[in-house]
Short mmCIF file of the C-alpha atoms (twelve columns), coordinates in Angstrom:
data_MODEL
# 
_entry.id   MODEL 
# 
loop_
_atom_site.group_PDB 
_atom_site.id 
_atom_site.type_symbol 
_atom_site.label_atom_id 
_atom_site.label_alt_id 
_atom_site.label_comp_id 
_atom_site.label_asym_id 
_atom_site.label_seq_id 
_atom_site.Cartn_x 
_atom_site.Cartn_y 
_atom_site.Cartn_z 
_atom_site.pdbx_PDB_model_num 
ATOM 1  C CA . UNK A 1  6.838  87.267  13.122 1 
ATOM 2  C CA . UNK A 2  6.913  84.270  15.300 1 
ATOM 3  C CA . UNK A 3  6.375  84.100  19.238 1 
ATOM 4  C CA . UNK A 4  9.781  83.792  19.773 1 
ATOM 5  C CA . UNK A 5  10.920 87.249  17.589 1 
ATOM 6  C CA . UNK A 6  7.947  89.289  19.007 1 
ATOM 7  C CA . UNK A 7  9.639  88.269  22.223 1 
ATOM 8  C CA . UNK A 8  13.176 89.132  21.678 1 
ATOM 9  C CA . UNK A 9  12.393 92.624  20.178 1 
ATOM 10 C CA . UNK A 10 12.017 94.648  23.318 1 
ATOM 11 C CA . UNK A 11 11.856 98.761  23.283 1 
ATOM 12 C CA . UNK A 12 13.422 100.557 25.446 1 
ATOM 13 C CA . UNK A 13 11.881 104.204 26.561 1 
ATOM 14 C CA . UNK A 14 12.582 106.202 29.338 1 
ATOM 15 C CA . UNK A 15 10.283 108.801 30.696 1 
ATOM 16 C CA . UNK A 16 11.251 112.789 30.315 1 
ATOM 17 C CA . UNK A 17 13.159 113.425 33.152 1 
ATOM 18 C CA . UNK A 18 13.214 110.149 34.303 1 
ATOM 19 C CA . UNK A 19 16.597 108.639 32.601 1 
ATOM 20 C CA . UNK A 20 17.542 106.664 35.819 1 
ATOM 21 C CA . UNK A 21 15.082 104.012 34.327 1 
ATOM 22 C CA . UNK A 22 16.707 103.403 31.242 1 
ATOM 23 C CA . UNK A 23 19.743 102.858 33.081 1 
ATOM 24 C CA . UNK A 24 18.650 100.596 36.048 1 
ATOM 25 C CA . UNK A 25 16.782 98.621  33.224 1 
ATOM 26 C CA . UNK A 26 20.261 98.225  30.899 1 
ATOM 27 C CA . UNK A 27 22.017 96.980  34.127 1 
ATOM 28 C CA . UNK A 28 18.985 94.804  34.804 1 
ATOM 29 C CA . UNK A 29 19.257 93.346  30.725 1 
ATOM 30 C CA . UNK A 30 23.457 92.766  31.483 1 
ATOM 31 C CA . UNK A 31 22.971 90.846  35.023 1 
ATOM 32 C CA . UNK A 32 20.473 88.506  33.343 1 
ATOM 33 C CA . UNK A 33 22.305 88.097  30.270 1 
ATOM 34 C CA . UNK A 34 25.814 87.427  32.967 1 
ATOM 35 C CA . UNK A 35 23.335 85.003  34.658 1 
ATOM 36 C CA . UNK A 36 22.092 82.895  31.567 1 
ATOM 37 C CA . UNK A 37 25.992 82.627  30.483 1 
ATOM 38 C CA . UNK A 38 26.859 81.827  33.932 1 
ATOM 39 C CA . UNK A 39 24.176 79.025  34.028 1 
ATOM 40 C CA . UNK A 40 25.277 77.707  30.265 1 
ATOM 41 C CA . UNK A 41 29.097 77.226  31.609 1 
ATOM 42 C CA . UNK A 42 28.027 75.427  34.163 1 
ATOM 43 C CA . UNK A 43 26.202 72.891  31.808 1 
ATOM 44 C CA . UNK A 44 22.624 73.499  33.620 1 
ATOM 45 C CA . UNK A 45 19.554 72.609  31.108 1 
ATOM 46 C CA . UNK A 46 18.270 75.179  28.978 1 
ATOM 47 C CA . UNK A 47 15.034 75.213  30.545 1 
ATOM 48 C CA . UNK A 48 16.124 75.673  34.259 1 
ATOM 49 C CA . UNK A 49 16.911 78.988  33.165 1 
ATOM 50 C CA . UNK A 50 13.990 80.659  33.312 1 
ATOM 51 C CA . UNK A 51 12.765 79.760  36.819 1 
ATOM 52 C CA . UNK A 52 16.659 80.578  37.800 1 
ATOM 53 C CA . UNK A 53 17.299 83.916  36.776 1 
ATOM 54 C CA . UNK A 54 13.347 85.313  36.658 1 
ATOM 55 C CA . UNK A 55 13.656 85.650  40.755 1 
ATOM 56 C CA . UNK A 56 16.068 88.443  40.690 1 
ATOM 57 C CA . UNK A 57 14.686 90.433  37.351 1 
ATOM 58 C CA . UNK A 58 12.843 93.290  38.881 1 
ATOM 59 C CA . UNK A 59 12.925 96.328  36.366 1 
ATOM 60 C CA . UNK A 60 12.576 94.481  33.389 1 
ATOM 61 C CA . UNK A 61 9.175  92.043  33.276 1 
ATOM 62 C CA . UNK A 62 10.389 90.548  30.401 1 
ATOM 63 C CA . UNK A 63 14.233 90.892  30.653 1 
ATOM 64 C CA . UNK A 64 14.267 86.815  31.070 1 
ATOM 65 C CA . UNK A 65 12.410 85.864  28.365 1 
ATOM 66 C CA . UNK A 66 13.843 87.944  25.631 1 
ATOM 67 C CA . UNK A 67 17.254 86.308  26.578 1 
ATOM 68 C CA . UNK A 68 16.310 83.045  27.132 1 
ATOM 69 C CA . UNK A 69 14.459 83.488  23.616 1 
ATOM 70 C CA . UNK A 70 17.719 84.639  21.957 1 
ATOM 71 C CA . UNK A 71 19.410 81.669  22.417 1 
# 
C-alpha cells in the first residue's frame, strides 16, 4: 500500500456513549470535501488546497489530507 492509500483509508470510531463525535467528525469530512470542490471550480492549483482548507479542519487531523489524496 502506497503513502497515498494508507492516507485515504481513514477509520472512523466513536467512543461508547460518545456518538456526538462521529457525527461532528462526518460534518467535518463533508465541509472539507464542499471546500476542495469549491476550490477546484474556481480553477485554484491543486496544491493551494491543502494550506486552504487545513485552517478550518478541527475534528478531523487528517480530514484534509485524505481528500486532497483522493483526488
Amino acid at each position: 500500500m502506497t503513502q497515498t492509500q494508507a492516507l485515504t483509508k481513514t477509520l472512523v470510531f466513536h467512543w461508547m456513549g460518545n456518538e456526538s463525535l462521529l457525527h461532528q467528525a462526518r460534518l467535518e469530512c463533508r465541509q472539507v470535501s464542499n471546500e476542495v470542490l469549491r476550490l477546484s471550480y474556481d480553477g485554484r492549483d491543486w496544491n493551494e488546497f491543502g494550506d486552504i482548507v487545513e485552517e478550518d479542519a478541527d475534528l478531523v487531523q487528517n480530514t484534509v489530507q485524505c481528500i486532497i489524496s483522493s483526488r
